[in-house]
ZASE-878762 format. One record per residue (C-alpha): x, y, z; residue number from 1. Coordinates in nm, 2 decimals, always signed. Each point is the difference from the previous one (the first is absolute). Example, Ala and Ser with C-alpha at 12.3 -4.5 7.8 and 13.67 -1.06 7.14 Angstrom:
BEGIN
ATOM    east   north      up  num
ATOM   +1.23   -0.45   +0.78    1
ATOM   +0.14   +0.34   -0.07    2
# end
This chain:
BEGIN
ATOM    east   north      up  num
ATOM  +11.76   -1.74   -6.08    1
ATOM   +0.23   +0.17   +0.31    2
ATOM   +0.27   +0.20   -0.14    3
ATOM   +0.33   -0.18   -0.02    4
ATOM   +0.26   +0.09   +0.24    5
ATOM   +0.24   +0.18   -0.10    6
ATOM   +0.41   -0.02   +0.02    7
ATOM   +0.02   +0.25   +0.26    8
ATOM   -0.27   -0.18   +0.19    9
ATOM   +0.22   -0.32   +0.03   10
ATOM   +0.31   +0.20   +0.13   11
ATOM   -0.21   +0.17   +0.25   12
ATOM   -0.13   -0.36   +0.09   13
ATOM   +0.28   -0.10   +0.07   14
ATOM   +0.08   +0.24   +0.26   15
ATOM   -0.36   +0.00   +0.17   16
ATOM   +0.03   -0.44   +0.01   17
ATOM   +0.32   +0.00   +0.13   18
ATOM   -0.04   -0.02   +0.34   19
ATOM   -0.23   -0.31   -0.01   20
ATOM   +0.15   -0.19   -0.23   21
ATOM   +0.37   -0.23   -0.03   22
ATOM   +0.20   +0.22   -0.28   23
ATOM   +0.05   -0.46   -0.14   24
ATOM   +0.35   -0.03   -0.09   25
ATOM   +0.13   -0.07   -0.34   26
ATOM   +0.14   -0.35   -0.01   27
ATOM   +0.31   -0.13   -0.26   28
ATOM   +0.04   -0.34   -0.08   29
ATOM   +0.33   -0.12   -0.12   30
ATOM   -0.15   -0.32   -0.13   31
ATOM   -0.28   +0.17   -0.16   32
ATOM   +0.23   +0.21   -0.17   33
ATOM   +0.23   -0.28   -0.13   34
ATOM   -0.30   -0.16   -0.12   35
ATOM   -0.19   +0.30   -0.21   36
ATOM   +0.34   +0.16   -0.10   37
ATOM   -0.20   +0.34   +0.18   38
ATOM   +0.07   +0.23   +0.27   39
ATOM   -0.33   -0.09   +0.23   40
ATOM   -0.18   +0.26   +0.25   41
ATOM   -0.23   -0.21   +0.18   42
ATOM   -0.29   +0.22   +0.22   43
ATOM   -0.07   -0.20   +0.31   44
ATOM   -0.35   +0.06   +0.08   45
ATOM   -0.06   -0.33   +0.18   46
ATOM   +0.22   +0.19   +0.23   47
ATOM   -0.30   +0.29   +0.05   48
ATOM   -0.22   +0.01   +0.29   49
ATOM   -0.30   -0.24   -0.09   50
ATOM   +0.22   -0.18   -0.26   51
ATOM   -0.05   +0.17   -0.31   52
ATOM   +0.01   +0.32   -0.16   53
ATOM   -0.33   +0.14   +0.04   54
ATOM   +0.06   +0.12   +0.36   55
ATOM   +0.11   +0.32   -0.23   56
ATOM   -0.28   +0.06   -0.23   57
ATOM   -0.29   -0.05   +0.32   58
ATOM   +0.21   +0.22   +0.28   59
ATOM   +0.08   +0.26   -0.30   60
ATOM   -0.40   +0.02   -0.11   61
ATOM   -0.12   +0.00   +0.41   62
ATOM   +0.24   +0.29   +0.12   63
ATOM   -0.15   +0.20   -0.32   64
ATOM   -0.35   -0.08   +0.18   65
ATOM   -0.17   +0.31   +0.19   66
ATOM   -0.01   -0.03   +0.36   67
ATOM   -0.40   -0.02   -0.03   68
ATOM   +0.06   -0.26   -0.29   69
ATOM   +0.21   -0.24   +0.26   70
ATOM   -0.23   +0.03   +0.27   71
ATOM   -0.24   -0.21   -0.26   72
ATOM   +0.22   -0.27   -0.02   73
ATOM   +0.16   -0.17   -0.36   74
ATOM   -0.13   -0.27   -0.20   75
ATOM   +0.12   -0.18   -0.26   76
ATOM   +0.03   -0.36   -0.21   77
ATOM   +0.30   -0.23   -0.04   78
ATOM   +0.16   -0.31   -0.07   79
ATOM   +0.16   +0.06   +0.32   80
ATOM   +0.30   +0.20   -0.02   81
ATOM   -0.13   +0.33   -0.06   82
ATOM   -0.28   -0.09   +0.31   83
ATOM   +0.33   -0.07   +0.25   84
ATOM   +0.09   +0.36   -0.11   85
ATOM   -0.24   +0.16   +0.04   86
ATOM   -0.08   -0.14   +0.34   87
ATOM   +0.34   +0.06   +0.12   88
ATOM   -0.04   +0.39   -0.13   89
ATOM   -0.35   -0.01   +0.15   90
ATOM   +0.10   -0.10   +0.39   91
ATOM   +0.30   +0.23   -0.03   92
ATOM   -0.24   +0.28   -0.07   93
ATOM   -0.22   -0.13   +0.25   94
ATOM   -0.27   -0.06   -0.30   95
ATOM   -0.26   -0.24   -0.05   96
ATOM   +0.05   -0.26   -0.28   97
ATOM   -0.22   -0.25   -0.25   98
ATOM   +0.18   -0.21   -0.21   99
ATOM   -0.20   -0.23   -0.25  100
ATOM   +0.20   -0.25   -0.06  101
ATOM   -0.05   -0.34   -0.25  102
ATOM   -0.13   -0.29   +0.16  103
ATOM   +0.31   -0.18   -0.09  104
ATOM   +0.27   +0.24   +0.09  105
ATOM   +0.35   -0.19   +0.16  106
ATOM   -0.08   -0.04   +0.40  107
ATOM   +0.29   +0.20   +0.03  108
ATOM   -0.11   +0.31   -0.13  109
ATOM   -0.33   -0.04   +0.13  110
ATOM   +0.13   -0.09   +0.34  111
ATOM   +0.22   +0.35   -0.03  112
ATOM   -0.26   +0.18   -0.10  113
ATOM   -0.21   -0.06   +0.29  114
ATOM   +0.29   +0.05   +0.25  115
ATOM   +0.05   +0.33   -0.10  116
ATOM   -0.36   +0.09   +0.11  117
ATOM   -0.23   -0.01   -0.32  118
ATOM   -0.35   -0.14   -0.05  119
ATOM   +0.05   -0.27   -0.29  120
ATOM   -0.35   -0.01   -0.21  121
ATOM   +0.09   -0.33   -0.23  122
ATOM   -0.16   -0.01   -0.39  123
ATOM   +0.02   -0.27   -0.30  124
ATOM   +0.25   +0.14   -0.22  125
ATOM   -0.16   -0.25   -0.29  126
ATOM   -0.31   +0.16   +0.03  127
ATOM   -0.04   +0.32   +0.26  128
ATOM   +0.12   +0.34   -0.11  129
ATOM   +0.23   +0.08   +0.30  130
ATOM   +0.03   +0.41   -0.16  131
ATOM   -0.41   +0.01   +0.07  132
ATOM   +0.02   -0.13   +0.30  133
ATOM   +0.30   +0.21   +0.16  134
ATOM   -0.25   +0.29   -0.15  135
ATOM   -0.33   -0.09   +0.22  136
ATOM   +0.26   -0.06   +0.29  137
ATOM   +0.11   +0.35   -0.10  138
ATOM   -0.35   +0.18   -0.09  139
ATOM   -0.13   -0.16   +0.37  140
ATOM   +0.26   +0.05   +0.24  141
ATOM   +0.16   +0.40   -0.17  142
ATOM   +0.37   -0.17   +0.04  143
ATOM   +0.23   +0.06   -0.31  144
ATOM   +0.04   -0.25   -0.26  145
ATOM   +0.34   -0.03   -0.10  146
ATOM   +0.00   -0.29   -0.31  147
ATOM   +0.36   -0.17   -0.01  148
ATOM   +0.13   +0.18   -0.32  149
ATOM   -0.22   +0.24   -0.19  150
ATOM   +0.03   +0.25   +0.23  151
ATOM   +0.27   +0.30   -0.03  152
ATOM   +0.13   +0.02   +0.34  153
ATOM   +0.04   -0.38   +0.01  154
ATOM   +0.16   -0.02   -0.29  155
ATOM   +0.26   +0.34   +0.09  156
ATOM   +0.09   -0.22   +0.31  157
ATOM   +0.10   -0.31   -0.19  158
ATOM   +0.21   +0.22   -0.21  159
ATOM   +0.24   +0.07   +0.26  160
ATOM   +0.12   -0.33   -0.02  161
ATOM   +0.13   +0.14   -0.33  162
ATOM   +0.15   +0.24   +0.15  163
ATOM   +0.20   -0.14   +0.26  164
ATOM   +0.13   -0.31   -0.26  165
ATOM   +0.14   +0.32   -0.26  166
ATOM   +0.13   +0.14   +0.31  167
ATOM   +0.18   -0.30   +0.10  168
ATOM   +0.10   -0.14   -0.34  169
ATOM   +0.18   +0.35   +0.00  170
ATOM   +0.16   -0.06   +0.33  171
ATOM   +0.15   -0.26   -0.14  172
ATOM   +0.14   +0.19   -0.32  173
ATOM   -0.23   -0.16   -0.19  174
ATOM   -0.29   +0.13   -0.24  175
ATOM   -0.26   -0.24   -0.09  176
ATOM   -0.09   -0.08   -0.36  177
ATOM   -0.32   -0.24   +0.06  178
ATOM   -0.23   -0.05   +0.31  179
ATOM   -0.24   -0.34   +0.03  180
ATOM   -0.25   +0.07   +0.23  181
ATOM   -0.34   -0.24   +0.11  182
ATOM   -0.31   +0.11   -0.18  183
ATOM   -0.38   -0.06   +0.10  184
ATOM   -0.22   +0.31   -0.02  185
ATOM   +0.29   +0.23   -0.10  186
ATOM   +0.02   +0.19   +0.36  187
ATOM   +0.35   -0.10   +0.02  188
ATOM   +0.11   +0.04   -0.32  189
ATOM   -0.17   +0.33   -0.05  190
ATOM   +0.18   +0.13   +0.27  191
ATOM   +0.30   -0.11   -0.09  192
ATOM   -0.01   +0.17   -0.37  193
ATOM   -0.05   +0.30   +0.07  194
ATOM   +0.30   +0.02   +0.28  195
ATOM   +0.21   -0.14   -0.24  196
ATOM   -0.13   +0.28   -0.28  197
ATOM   +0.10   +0.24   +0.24  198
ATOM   +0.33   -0.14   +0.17  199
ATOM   +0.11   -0.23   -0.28  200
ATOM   -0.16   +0.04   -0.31  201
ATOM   +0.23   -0.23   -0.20  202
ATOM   -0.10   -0.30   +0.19  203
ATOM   -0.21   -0.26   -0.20  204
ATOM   -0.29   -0.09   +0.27  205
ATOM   -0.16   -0.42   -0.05  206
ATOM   -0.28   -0.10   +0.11  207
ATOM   -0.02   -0.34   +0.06  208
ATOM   -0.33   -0.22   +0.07  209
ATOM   -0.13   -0.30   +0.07  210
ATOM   -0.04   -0.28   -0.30  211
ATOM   -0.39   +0.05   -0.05  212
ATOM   +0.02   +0.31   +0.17  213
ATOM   +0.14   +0.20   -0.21  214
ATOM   -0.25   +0.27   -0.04  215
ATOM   +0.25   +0.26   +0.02  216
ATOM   +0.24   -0.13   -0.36  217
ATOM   -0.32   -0.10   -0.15  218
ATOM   -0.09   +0.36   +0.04  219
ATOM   +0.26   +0.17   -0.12  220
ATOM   +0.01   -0.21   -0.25  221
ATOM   -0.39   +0.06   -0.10  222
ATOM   +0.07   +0.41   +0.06  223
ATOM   -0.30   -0.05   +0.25  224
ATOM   -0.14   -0.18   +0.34  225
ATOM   -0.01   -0.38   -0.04  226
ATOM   -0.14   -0.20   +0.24  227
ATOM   +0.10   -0.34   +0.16  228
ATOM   -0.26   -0.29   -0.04  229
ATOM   +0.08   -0.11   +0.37  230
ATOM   +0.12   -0.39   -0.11  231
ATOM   +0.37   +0.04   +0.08  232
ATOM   +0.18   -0.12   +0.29  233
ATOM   -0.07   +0.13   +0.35  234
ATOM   +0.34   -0.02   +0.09  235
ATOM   +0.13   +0.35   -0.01  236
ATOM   -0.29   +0.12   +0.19  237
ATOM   +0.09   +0.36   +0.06  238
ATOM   +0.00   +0.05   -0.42  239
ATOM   -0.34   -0.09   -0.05  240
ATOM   -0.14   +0.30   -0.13  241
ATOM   -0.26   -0.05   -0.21  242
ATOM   +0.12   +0.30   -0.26  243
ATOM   +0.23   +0.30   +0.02  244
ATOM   -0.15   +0.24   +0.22  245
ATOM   -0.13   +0.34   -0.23  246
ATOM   +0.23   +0.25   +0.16  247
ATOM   +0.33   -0.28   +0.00  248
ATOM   -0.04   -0.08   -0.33  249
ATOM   +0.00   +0.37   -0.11  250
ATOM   +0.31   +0.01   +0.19  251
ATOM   +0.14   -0.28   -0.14  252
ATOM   -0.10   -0.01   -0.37  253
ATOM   +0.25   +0.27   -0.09  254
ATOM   +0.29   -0.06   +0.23  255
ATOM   +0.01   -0.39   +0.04  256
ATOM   +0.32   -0.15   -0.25  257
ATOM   -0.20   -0.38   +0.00  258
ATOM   -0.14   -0.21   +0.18  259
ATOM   +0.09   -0.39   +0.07  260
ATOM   -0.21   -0.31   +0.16  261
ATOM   +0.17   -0.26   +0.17  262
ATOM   -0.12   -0.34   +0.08  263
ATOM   -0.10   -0.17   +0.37  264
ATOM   +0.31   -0.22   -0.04  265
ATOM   +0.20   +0.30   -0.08  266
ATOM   -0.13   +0.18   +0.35  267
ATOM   +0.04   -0.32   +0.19  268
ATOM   +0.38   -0.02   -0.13  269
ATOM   +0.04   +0.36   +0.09  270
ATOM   -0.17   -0.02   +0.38  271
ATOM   +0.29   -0.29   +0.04  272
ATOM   +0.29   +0.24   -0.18  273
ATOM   -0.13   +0.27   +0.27  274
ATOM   +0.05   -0.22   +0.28  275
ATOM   +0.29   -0.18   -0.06  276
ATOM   +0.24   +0.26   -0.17  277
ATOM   -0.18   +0.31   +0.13  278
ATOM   -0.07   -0.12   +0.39  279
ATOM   -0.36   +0.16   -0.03  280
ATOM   -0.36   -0.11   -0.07  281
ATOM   -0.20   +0.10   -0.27  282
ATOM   -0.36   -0.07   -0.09  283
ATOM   -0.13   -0.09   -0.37  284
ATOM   -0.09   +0.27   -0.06  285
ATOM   +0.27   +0.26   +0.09  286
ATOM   +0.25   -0.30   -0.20  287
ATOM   -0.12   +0.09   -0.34  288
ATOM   +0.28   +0.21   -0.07  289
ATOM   +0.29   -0.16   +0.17  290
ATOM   -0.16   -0.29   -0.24  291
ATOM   +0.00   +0.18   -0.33  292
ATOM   +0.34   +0.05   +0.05  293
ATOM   +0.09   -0.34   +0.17  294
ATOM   -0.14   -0.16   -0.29  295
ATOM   +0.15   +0.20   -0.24  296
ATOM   -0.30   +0.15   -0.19  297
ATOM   +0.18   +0.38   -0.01  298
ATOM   +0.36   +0.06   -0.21  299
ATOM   +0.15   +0.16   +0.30  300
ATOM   +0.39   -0.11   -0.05  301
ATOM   +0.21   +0.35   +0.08  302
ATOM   -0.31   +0.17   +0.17  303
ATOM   -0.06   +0.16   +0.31  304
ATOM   -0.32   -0.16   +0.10  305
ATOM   -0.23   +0.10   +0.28  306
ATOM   -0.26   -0.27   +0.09  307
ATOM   -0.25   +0.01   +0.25  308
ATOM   -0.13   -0.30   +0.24  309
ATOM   -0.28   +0.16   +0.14  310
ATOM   -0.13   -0.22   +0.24  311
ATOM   +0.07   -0.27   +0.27  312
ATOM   -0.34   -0.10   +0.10  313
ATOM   +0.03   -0.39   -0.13  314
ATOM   -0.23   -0.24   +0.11  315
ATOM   +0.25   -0.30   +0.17  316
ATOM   -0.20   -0.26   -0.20  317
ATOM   +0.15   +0.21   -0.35  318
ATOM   +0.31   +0.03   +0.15  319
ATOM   +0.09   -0.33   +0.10  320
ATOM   -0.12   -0.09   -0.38  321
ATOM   +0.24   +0.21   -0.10  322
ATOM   +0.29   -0.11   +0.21  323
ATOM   -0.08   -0.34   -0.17  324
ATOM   +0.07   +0.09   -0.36  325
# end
């Protein structure tokens, strides 16, 4: 297992990423507020270039690449959102890129994928293992494989999103007593604790999952790795880690104050919340903690909550379902 990152590394990340990335503003909500009794942060990452989040983590872990290193090219495997970012860090390095991707992947964030530049090498997520096959890419070819969260530099970048939400929170006279923030593999979340460790250590940090995805509570609950049996709904498709990552779940294990699962209707309702009241789109996925707390599954009256959506890459089909509810 790679060495976690540590604090420092996340701060220094945030320096070294800033120039390629959207510093997301920090959205308020007077109707969310009047609804949860909370004071809510909410981190716009559907905002970020490529529509999500992960921009961070990939552009963080190529600039740490040696020269030699980039003139190999990147690889890596992805749901989709992790693949855009990594592209779009790729071609503004001028690097090569691979991207395995799931057969069944939204046309959006296959189609953005591509645009950026990268070879798309498509697998069965039911029955291919996409980590073997990003390694033969890798073992073949010499380009760096940079997996979408158990990787240290990857998860240091997400962390600044950490950072900039304290920052802002604080702007706004305002310390924040609980952060909700869309767990799949952990990158995210990893990242996140150990910013807040460092810059606000009183903070309670949630993970929130996927119903029948919820590796991550399961785990914490178990005091070790659980696994997924793959039968629960597709529909947050960028949370469909199979289990914690190793290094995440070290991360997370100690730091994490709970975890919560939400339900599909729950994300729908939440995707339709973001829309209406908020003005922006959200996919399933990055909903998951704008749901928890839509739904009321968290005792947040008198809080200063931060949440995270973390991605807007919806598939129109999903969103036009959820616009109907």
């Amino acid at each position: 297992m790679m060495q976690p990152p540590t604090q420092d590394d996340i701060v220094r990340a945030h320096r070294m990423i800033a120039p390629f990335i959207v510093r997301t503003p920090a959205l308020r909500s007077p109707i969310l507020d009047e609804e949860t009794g909370a004071t809510v942060f909410i981190k716009a990452e559907p905002l970020q270039r490529t529509g999500s989040f992960k921009l961070r983590g990939a552009t963080h872990a190529l600039l740490r690449l040696p020269e030699a290193a980039r003139a190999r090219g990147v690889v890596t495997y992805s749901s989709g959102n992790h693949g855009q970012a990594i592209a779009c860090a790729a071609a503004t390095l001028g690097m090569r890129a691979t991207v395995v991707m799931p057969s069944d992947a939204p046309a959006i964030k296959r189609d953005s994928t591509a645009r950026w530049g990268a070879e798309i090498i498509t697998y069965d997520r039911r029955k291919e293992d996409r980590a073997a096959i990003g390694r033969v890419i890798a073992e073949r070819t010499g380009a760096a494989l940079i997996p979408p969260y158990d990787h240290a530099d990857v998860i240091a970048g997400q962390g600044t999103l950490a950072v900039e939400l304290v920052e802002d929170a604080r702007a706004a006279g305002c310390e924040l007593d609980m952060v909700l923030v869309c767990t799949g593999g952990g990158g995210l979340t990893a990242g996140c604790a150990l910013a807040l460790q460092l810059l606000s250590p009183e903070t309670r940090l949630i993970a929130v999952e996927p119903e029948g995805w919820n590796d991550t509570g399961r785990s914490l609950h178990a005091g070790r790795r659980v696994a997924n049996d793959g039968t629960g709904s597709p529909l947050c498709d960028a949370l469909l880690a199979m289990e914690p990552g190793e290094l995440t779940f070290a991360i997370n294990r100690p730091r994490l104050a709970g975890a919560v699962a939400v339900s599909d209707q729950a994300v729908l309702a939440a995707i339709g919340f973001a829309v209406r009241t908020l003005k922006i789109v959200v996919e399933p996925g990055g909903a998951v903690a704008l749901a928890a707390l839509h739904a009321g599954l968290l005792p947040v009256a008198g809080l200063t909550v931060g949440i995270v959506l973390s991605g807007g890459n919806v598939d129109p089909a999903v969103l036009a379902r959820a616009l109907d509810c």
